[in-house]
LODRENDREN-5334 format. One record per residue (C-alpha): residue number from 1; residue in one letter; x, y, z. Coordinates in Angstrom, 1 decimal. Layout:
[atom NUM "A" [X Y Z]]
...
//
This chain:
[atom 1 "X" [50.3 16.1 -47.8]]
[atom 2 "X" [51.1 19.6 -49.1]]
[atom 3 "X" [47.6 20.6 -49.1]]
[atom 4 "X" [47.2 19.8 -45.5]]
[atom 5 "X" [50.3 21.7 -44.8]]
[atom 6 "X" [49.2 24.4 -46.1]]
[atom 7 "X" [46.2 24.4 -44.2]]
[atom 8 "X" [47.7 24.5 -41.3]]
[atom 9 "X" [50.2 27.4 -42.1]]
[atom 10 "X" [48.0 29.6 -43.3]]
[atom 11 "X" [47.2 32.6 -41.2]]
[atom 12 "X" [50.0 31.3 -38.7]]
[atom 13 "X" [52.7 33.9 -37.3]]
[atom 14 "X" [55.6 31.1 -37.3]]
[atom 15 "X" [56.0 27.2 -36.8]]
[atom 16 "X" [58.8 25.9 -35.3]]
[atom 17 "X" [59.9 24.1 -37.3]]
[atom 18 "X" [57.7 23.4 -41.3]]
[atom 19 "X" [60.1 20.8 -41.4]]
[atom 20 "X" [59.2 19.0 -38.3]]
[atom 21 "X" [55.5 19.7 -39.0]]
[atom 22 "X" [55.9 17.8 -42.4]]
[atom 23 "X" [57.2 15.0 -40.6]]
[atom 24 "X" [54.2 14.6 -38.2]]
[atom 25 "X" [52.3 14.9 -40.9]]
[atom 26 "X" [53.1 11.3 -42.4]]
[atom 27 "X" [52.0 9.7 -39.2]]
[atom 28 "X" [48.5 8.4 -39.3]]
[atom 29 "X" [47.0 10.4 -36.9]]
[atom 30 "X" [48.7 13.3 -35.3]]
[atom 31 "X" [47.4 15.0 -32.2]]
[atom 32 "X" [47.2 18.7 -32.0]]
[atom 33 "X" [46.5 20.6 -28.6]]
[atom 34 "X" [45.6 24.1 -27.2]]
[atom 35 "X" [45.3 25.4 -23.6]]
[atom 36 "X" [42.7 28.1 -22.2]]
[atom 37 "X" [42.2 29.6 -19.0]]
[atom 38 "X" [38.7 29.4 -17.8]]
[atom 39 "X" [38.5 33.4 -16.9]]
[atom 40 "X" [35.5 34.8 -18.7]]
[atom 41 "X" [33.8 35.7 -22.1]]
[atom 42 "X" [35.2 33.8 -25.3]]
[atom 43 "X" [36.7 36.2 -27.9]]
[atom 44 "X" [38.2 36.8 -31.4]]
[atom 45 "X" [41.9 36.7 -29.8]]
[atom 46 "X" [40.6 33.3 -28.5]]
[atom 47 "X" [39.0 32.0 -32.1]]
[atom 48 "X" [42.1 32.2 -33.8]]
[atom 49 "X" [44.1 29.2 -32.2]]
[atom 50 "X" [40.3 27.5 -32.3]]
[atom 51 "X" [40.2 27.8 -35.9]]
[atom 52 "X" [43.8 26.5 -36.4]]
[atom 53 "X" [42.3 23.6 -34.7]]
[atom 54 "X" [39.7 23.4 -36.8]]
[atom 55 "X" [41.9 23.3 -39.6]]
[atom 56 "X" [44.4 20.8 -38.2]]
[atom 57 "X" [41.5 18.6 -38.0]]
[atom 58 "X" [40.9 19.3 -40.9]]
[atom 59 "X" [44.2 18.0 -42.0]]
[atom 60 "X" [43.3 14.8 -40.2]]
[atom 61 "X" [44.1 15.4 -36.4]]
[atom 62 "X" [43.0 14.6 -33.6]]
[atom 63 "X" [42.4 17.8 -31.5]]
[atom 64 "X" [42.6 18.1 -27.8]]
[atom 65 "X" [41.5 21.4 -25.6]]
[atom 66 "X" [42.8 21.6 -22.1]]
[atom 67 "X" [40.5 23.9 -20.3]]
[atom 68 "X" [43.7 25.0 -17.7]]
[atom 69 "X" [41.3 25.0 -14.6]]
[atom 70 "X" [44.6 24.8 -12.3]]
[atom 71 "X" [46.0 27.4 -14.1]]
[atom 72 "X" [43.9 30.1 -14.2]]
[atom 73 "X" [43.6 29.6 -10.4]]
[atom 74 "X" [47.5 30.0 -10.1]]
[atom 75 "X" [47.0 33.0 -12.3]]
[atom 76 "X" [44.7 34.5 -9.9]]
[atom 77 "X" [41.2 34.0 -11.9]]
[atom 78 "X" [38.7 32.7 -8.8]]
[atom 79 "X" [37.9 29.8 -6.9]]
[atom 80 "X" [38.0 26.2 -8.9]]
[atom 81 "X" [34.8 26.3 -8.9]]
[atom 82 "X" [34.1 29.3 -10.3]]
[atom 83 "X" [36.6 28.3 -12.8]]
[atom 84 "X" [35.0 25.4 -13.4]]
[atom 85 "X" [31.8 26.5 -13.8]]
[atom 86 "X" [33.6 29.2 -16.8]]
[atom 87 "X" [35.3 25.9 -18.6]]
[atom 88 "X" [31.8 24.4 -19.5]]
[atom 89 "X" [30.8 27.5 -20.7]]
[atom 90 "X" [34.2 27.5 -23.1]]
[atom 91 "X" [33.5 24.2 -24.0]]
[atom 92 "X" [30.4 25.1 -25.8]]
[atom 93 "X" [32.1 28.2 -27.1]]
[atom 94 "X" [34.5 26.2 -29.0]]
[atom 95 "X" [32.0 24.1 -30.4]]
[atom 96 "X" [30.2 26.7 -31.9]]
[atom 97 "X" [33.2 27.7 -33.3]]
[atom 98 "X" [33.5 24.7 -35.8]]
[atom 99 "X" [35.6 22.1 -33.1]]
[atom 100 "X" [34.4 18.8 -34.1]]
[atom 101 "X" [32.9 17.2 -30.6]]
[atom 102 "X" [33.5 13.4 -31.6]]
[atom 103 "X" [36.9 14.4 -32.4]]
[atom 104 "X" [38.1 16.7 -29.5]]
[atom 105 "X" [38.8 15.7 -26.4]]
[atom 106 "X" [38.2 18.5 -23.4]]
[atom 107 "X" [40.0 18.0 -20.6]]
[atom 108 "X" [40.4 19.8 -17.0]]
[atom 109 "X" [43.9 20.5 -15.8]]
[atom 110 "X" [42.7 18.9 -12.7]]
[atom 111 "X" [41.9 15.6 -14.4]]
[atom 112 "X" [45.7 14.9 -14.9]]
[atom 113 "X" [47.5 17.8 -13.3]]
[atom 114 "X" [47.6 16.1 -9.7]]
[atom 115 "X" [48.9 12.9 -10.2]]
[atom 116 "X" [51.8 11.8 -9.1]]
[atom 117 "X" [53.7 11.2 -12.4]]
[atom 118 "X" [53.2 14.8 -13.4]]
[atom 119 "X" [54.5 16.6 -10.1]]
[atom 120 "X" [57.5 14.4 -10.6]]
[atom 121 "X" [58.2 15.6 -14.1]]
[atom 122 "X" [57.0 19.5 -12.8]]
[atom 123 "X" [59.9 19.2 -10.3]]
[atom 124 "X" [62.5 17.7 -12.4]]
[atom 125 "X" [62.2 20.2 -14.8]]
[atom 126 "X" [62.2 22.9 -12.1]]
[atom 127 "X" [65.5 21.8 -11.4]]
[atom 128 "X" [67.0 22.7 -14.8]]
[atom 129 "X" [65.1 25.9 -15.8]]
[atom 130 "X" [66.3 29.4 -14.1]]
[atom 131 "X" [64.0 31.4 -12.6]]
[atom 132 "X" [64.6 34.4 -14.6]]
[atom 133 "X" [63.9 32.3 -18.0]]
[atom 134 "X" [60.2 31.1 -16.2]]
[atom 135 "X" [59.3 34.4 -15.4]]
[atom 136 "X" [60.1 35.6 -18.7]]
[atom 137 "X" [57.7 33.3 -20.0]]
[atom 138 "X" [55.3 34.5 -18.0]]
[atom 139 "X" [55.7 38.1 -19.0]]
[atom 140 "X" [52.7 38.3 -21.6]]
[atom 141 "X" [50.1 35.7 -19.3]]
[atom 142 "X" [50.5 36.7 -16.1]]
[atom 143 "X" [48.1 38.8 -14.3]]
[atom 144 "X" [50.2 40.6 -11.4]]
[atom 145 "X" [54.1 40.8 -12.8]]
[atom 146 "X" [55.4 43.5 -10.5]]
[atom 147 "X" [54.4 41.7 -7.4]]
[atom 148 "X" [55.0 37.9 -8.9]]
[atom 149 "X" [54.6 35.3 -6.7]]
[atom 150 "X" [55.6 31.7 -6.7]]
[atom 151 "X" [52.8 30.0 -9.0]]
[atom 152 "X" [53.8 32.3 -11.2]]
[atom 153 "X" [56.7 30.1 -11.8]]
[atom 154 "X" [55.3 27.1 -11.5]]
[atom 155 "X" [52.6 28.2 -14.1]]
[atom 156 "X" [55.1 27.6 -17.1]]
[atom 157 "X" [56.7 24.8 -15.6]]
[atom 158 "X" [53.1 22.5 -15.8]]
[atom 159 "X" [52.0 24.0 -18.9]]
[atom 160 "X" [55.2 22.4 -20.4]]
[atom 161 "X" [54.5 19.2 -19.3]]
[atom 162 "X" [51.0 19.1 -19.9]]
[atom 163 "X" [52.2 18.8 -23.4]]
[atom 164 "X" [54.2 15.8 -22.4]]
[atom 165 "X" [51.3 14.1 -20.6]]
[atom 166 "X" [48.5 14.8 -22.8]]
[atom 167 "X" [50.9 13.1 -25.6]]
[atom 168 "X" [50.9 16.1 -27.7]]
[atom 169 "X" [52.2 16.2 -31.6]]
[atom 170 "X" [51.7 19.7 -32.3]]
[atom 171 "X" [50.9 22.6 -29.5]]
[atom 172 "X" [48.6 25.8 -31.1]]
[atom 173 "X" [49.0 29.2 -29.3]]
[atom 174 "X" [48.9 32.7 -29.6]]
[atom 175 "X" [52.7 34.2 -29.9]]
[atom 176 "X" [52.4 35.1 -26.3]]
[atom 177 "X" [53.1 31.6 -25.8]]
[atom 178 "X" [56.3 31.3 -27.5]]
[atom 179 "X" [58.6 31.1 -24.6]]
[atom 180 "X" [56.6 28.3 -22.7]]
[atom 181 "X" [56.7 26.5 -25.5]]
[atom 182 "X" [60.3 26.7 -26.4]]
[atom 183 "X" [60.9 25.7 -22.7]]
[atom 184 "X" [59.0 22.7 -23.5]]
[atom 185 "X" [61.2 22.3 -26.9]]
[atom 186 "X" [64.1 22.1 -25.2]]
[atom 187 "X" [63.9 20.6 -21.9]]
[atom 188 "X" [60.9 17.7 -22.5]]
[atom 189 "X" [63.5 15.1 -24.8]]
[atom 190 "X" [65.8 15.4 -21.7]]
[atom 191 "X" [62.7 14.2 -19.2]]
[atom 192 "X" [62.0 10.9 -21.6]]
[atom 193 "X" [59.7 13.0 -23.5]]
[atom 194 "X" [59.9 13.9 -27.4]]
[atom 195 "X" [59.7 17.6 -29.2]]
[atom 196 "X" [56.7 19.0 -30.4]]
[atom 197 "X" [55.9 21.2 -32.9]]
[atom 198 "X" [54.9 24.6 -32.1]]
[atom 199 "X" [52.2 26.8 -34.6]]
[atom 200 "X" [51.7 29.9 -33.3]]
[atom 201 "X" [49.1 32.3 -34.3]]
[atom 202 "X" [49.2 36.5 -34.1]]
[atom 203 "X" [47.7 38.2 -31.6]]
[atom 204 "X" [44.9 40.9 -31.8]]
[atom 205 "X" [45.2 44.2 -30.5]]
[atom 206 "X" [42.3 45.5 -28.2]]
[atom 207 "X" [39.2 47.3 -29.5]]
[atom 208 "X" [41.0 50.2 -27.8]]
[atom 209 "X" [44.2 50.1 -29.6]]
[atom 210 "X" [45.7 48.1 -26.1]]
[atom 211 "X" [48.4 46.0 -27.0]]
[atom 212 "X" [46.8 42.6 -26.5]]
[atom 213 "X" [42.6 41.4 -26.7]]
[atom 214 "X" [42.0 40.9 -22.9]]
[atom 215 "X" [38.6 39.7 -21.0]]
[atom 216 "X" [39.8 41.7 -18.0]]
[atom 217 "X" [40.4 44.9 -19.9]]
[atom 218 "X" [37.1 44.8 -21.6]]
[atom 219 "X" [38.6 45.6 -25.1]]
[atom 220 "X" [37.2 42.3 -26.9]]
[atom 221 "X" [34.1 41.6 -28.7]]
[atom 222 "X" [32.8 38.2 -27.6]]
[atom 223 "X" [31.3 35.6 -29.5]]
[atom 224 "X" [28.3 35.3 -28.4]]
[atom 225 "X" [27.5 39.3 -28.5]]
[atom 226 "X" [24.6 40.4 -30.0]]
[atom 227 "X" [24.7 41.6 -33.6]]
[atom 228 "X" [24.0 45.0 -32.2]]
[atom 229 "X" [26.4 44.5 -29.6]]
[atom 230 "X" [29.0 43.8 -32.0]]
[atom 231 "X" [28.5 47.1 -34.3]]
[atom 232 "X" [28.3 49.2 -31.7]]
[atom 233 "X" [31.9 47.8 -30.4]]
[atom 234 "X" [33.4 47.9 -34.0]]
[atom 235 "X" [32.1 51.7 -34.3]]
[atom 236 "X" [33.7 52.8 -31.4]]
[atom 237 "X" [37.0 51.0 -31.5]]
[atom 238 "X" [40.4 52.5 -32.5]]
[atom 239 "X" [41.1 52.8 -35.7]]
[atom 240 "X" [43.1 56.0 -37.0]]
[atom 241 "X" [42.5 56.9 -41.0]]
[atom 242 "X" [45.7 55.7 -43.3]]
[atom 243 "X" [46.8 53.7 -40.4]]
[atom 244 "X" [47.4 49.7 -40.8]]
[atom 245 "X" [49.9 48.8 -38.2]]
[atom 246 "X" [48.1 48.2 -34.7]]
[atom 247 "X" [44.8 49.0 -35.9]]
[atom 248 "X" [42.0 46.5 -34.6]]
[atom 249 "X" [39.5 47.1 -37.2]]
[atom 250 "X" [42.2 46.5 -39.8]]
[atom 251 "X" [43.3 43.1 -38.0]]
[atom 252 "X" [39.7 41.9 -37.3]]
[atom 253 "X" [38.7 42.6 -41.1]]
[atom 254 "X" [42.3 40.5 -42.2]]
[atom 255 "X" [42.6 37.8 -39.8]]
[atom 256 "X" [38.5 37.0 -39.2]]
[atom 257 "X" [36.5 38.5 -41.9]]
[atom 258 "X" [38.7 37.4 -44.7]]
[atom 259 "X" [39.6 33.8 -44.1]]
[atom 260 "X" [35.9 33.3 -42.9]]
[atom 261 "X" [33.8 35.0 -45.6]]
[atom 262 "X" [36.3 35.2 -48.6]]
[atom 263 "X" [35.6 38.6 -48.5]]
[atom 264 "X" [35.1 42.3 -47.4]]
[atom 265 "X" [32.1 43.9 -48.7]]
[atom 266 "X" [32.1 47.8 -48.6]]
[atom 267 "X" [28.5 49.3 -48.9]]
[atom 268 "X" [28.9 53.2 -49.4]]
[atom 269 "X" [27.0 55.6 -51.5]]
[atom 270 "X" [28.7 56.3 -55.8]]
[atom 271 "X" [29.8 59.9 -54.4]]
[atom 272 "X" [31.8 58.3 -51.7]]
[atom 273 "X" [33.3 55.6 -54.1]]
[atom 274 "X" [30.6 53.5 -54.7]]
[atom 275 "X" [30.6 49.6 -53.4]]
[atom 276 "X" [33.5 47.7 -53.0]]
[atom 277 "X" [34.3 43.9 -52.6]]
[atom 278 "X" [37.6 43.5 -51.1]]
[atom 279 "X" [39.4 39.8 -51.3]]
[atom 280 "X" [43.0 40.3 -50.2]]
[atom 281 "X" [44.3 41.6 -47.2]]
[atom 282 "X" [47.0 43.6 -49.2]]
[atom 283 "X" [44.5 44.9 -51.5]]
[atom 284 "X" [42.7 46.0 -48.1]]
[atom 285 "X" [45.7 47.9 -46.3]]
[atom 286 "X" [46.8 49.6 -49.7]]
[atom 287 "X" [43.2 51.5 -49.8]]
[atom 288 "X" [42.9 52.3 -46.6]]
[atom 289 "X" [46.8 53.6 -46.3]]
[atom 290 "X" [45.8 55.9 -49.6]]
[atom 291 "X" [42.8 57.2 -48.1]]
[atom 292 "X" [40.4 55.5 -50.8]]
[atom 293 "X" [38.9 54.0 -47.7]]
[atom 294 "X" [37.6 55.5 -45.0]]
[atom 295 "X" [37.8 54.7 -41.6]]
[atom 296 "X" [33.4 55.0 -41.1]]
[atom 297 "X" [33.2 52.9 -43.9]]
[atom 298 "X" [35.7 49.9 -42.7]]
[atom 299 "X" [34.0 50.0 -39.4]]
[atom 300 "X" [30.8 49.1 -41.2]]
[atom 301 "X" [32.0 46.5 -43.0]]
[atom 302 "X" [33.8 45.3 -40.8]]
[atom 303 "X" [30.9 45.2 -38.2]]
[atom 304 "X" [28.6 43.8 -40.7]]
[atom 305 "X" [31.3 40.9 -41.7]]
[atom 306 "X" [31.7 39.9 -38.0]]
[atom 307 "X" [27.8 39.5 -37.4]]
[atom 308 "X" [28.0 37.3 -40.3]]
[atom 309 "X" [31.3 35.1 -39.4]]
[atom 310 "X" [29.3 34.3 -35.7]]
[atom 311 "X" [25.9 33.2 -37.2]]
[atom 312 "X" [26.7 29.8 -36.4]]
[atom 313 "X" [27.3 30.7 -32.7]]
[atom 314 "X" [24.0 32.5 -32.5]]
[atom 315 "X" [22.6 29.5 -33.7]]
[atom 316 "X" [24.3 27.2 -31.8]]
[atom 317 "X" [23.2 28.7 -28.5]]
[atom 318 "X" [19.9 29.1 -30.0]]
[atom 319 "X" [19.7 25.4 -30.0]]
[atom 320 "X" [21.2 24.7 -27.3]]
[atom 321 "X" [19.5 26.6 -24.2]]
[atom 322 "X" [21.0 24.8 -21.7]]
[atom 323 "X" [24.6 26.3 -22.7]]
[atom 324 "X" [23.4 30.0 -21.9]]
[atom 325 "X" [23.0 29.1 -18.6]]
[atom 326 "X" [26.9 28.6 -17.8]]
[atom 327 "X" [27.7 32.0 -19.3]]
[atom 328 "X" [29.5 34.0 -17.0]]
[atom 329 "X" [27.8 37.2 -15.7]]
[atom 330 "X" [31.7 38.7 -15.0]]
[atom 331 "X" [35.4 38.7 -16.0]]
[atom 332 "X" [37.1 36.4 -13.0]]
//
């Protein structure tokens, strides 16, 4: 069991709690979910949580994705349909990012999110959260906060209970998701419903130094760019020399290149330092903060590592034709 807990730790911000995620590890088959908004391109601030899904099953779970149809259309992303049309396109996204089909289960908001049983348990909990507490939930999803309006309340509300309904063991998110899912923590065992356990990954900053990867900002490199694409991104992007903290290229090489390839490989001339292999993401930070790596040079590996880590997209696209037609030609 401690190897699979392990697996599932590793690269993770926080879980609330390791001692609750040990426990649902001796059942015989946990369930594991994330939710995504259908609004546009899949990016690296997306394949994080998809790779800790990857590596929960891995561990031996069974992983659903909830592609938050109803969700994205409270949070102002389009019509349904144009929504809908985005979610197949995720779907195959997430695929090619190592999900194993026959053992995830994608899902519509709509599929569930109108029956009766779930409005009940939506306004029941309404009833015992504050309105301040939702809408601090909402602070880092929400599109429009200055001007809020009500499904902006209501957004955090259903996303709790999704994890109710979809009979969820373990709930995977980004850290911007911390406060939904400590409102679900705390008010689902008083609906009839029991705890889950929450692993929460980091976030990525922009390409542009922006405090948060966002499709409607622009500052992301998808997954299915080209390789050129990609290099071009990477050698533009943010990335101050000696800097670690809230540099992109930095957090791309750490938290992608890294766990993916096992390594960083510098290629640079012997009068510039010569080639380097970088394994560690310590190692990493501690040459570039001393200058022994520059910032041209870090892009290019970088750049080159990325192309590499999405080869299996390219190819899954490549053989599957049919996928590139749901792409979306805009950010909703």
């Amino acid at each position: 069991m401690e190897e699979r807990f392990d697996l599932i730790v590793r690269g993770t911000i926080e879980v609330v709690t390791e001692a609750e995620l040990r426990e649902t590890l001796k059942k015989e088959r946990a369930t594991a979910y994330c939710g995504y908004e259908p609004s546009g391109k899949i990016h690296f601030g997306h394949a994080l949580t998809v790779r800790k899904l990857v590596d929960l099953q891995a561990a031996g779970a069974r992983a659903i994705v909830l592609l938050a149809d109803l969700h994205a259309y409270l949070n102002d992303k389009g019509t349904l349909e144009e929504i809908q049309r985005v979610a197949d396109y995720n779907r195959h996204c997430f695929i090619a990012l190592g999900l194993a089909p026959k053992r995830t289960e994608f899902l519509l908001g709509s599929d569930f999110e109108l029956k009766p049983e779930f409005t009940m348990d939506v306004l029941r909990m309404a009833t015992g959260t504050t309105l301040l507490r939702a809408r601090r939930s909402m602070a880092e999803i929400a599109r429009h906060l200055k001007d809020a309006d009500v499904a902006q309340v209501i957004y955090p509300l259903m996303q709790a209970v999704d994890i109710a309904h979809l009979g969820v063991d373990v709930a995977v998110g980004g850290i911007d998701q911390r406060k939904v899912h400590m409102i679900a923590r705390e008010k689902l065992p008083a609906l009839g419903h029991r705890k889950l356990v929450c692993v929460h990954t980091p976030l990525l900053h922009g390409l542009d130094g922006g405090a948060k990867m966002s499709s409607s900002k622009g500052n992301f490199i998808a997954i299915d760019d080209e390789p050129g694409v990609i290099k071009e991104k990477v050698g533009k992007a943010f990335c101050p020399p000696k800097i670690t903290e809230d540099n992109p290229i930095i957090e791309y090489a750490e938290h992608i290149v890294l766990p993916s390839l096992g390594k960083l490989e510098v290629r640079r001339p012997a009068k510039y330092g010569g080639e380097l292999e970088i394994t560690d993401a310590d190692e990493l930070k501690k040459l570039y903060a001393t200058g022994k790596l520059h910032p041209a040079d870090l892009k290019a590996a970088t750049g080159d590592g990325l192309v590499n880590v999405l080869a299996p997209v390219r190819r899954y696209f490549e053989e599957h034709p049919d996928a590139k037609l749901t792409r979306p030609t805009s950010v909703l």
